[in-house]
ROGUDREN-281773 format. One record per residue: residue number from 1; residue in three letters; x, z, y of N, C-alpha, C in turn. Coordinates in nm, 2 decimals. Last residue first. Layout:
<nuses>
nr | rest | nX | nZ | nY | caX | caZ | caY | cX | cZ | cY
NUM | ALA | X | Z | Y | X | Z | Y | X | Z | Y
...
</nuses>
This chain:
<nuses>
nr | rest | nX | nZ | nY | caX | caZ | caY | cX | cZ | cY
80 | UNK | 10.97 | 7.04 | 13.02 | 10.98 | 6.95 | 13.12 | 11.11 | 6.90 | 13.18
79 | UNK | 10.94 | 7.04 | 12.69 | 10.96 | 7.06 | 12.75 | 10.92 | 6.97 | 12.87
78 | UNK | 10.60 | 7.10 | 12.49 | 10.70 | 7.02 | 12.51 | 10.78 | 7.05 | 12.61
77 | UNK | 10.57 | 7.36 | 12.24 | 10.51 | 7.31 | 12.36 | 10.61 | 7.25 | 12.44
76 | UNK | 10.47 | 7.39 | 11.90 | 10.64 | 7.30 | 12.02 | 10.53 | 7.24 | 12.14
75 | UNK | 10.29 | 7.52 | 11.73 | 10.31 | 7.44 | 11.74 | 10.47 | 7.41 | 11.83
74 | UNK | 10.31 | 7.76 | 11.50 | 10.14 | 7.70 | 11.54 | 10.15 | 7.57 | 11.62
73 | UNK | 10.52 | 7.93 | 11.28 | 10.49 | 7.81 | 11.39 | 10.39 | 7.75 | 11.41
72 | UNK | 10.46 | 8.27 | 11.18 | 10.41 | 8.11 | 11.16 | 10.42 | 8.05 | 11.27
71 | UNK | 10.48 | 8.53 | 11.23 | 10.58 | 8.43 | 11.18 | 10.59 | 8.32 | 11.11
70 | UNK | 10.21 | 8.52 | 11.48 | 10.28 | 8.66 | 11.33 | 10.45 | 8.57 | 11.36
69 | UNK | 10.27 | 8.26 | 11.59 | 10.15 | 8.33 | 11.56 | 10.22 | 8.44 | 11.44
68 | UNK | 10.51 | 8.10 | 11.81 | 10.48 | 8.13 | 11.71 | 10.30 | 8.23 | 11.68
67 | UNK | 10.62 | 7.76 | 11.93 | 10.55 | 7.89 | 11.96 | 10.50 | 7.95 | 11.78
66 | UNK | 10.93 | 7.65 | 12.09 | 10.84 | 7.68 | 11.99 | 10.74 | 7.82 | 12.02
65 | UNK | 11.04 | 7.58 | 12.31 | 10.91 | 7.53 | 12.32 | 10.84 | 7.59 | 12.19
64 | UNK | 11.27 | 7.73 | 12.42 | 11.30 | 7.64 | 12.37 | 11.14 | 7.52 | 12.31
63 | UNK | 11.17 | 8.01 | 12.51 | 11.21 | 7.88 | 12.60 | 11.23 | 7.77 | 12.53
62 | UNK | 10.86 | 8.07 | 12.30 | 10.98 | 8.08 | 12.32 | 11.01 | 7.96 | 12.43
61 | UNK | 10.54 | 8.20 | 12.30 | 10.62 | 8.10 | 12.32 | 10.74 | 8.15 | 12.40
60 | UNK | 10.34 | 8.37 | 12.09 | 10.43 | 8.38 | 12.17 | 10.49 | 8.29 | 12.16
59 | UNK | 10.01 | 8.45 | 12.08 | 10.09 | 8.30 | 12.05 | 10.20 | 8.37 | 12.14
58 | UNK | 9.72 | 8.67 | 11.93 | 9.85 | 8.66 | 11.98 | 9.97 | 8.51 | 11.98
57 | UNK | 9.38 | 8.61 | 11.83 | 9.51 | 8.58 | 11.83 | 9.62 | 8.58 | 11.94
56 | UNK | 9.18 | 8.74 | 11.91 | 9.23 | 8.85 | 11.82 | 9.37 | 8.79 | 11.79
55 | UNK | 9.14 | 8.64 | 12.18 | 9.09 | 8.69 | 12.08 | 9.18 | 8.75 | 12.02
54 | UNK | 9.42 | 8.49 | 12.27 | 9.29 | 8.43 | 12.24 | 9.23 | 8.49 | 12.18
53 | UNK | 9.68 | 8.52 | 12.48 | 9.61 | 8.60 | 12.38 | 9.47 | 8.52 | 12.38
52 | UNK | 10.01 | 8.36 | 12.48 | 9.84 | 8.36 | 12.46 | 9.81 | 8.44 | 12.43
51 | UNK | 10.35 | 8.50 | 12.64 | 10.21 | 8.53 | 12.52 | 10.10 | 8.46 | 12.59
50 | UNK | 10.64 | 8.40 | 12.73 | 10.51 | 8.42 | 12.75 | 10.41 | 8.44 | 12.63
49 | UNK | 10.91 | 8.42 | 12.64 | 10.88 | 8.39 | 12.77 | 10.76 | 8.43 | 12.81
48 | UNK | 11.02 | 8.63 | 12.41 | 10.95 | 8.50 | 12.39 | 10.93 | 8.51 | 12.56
47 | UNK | 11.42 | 8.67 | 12.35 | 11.23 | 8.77 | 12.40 | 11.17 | 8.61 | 12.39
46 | UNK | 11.64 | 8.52 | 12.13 | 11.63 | 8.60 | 12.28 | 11.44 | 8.62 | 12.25
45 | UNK | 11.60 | 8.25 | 11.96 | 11.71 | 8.34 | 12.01 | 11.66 | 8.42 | 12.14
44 | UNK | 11.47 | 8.16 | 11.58 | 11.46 | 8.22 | 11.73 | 11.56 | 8.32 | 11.82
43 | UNK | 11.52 | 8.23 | 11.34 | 11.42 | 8.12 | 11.41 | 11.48 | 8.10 | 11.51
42 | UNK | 11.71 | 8.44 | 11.25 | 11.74 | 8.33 | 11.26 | 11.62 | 8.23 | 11.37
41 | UNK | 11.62 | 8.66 | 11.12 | 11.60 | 8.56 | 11.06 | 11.66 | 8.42 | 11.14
40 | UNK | 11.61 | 8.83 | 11.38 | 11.67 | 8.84 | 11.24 | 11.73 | 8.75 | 11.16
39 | UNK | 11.38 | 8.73 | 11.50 | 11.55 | 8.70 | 11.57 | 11.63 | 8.79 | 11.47
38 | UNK | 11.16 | 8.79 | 11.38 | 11.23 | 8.65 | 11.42 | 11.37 | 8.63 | 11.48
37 | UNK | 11.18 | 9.06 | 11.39 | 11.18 | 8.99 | 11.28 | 11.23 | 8.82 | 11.28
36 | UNK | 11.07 | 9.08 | 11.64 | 11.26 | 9.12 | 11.61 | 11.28 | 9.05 | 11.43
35 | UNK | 10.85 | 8.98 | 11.69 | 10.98 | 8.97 | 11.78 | 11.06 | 8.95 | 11.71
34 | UNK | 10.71 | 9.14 | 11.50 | 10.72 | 9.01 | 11.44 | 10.85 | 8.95 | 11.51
33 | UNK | 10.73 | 9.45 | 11.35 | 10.75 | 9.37 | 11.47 | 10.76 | 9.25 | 11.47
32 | UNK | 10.48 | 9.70 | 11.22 | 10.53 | 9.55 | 11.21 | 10.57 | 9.44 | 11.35
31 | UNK | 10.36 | 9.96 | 11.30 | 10.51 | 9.91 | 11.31 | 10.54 | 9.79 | 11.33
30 | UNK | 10.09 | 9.93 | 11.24 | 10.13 | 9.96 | 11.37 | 10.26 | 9.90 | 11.39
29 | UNK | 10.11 | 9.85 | 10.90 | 10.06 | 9.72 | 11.00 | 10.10 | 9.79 | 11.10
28 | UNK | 10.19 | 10.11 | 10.85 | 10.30 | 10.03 | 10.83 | 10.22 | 9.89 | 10.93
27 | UNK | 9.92 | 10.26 | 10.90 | 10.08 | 10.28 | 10.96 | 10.18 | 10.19 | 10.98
26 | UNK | 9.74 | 10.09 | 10.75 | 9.76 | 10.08 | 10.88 | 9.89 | 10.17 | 10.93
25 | UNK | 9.84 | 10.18 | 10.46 | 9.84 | 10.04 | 10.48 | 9.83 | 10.04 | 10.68
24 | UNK | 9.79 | 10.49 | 10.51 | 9.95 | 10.42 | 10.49 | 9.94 | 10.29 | 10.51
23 | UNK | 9.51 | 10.49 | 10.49 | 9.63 | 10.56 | 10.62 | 9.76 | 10.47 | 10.59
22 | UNK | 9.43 | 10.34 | 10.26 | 9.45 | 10.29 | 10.37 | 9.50 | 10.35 | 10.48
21 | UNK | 9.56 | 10.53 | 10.04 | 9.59 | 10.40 | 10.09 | 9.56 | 10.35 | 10.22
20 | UNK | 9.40 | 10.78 | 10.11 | 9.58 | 10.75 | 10.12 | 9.60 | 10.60 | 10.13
19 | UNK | 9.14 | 10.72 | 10.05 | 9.15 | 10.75 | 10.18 | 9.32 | 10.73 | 10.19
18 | UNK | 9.18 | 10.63 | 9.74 | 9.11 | 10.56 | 9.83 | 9.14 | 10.58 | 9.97
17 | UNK | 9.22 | 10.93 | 9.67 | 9.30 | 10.82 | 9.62 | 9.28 | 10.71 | 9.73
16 | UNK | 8.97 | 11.06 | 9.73 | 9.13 | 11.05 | 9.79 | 9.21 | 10.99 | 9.79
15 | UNK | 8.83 | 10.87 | 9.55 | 8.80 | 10.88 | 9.75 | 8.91 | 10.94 | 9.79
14 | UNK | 8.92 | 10.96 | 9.32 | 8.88 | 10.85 | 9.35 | 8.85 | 10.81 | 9.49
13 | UNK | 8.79 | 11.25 | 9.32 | 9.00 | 11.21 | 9.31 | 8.94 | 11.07 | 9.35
12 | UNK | 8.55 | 11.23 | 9.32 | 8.63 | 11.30 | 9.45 | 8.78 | 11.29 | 9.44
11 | UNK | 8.47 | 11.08 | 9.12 | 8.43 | 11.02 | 9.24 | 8.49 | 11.09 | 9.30
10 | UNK | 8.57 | 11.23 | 8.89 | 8.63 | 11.19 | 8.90 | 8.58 | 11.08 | 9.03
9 | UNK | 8.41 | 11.55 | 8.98 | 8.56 | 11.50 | 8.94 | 8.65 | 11.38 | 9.00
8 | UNK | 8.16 | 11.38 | 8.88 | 8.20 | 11.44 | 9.04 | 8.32 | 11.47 | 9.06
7 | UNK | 8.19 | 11.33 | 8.59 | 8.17 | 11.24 | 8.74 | 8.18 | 11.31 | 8.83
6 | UNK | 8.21 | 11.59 | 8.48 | 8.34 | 11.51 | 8.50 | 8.35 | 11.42 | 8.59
5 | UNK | 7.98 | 11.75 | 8.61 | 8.05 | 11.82 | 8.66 | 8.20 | 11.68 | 8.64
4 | UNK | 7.82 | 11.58 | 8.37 | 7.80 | 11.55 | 8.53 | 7.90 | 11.60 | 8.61
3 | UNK | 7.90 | 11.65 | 8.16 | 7.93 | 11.50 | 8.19 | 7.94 | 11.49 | 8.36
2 | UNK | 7.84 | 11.90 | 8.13 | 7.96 | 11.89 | 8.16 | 7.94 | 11.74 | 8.21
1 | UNK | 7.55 | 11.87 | 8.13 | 7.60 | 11.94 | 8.24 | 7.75 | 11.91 | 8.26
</nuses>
């Protein structure tokens, strides 16, 4: 009887435990600005001109031709 009463214990701290992490892991993913992160760092000067959206991917392309995904270069759309 007690063994059983300590697993049930310890599966319901174990699911709360479990449910805080991920509230907090997607909080912090809503926030994440990649924009401003780039123009922190330097990459990049000023707003991106235009977005791809393909699905679940986002491409913002800068005037200068670079385009990014998150804070990876995906490629340099050439100028005219």
């Amino acid at each position: 009887m007690r063994k059983a009463i300590a697993i049930w214990i310890l599966l319901a701290a174990n699911c709360a435990i479990a449910d805080d992490r991920e509230r907090d892991h997607n909080r912090t993913r809503e926030l994440h600005n990649y924009i401003i992160e780039r123009q922190q760092i330097g990459a990049v000067q000023g707003v991106p001109t235009s977005r791809i959206i393909n699905g679940t991917r986002e491409i913002d392309i800068y005037p200068n031709g670079l385009m990014f995904e998150k804070n990876n270069v995906v490629g340099v759309k050439p100028t005219r």
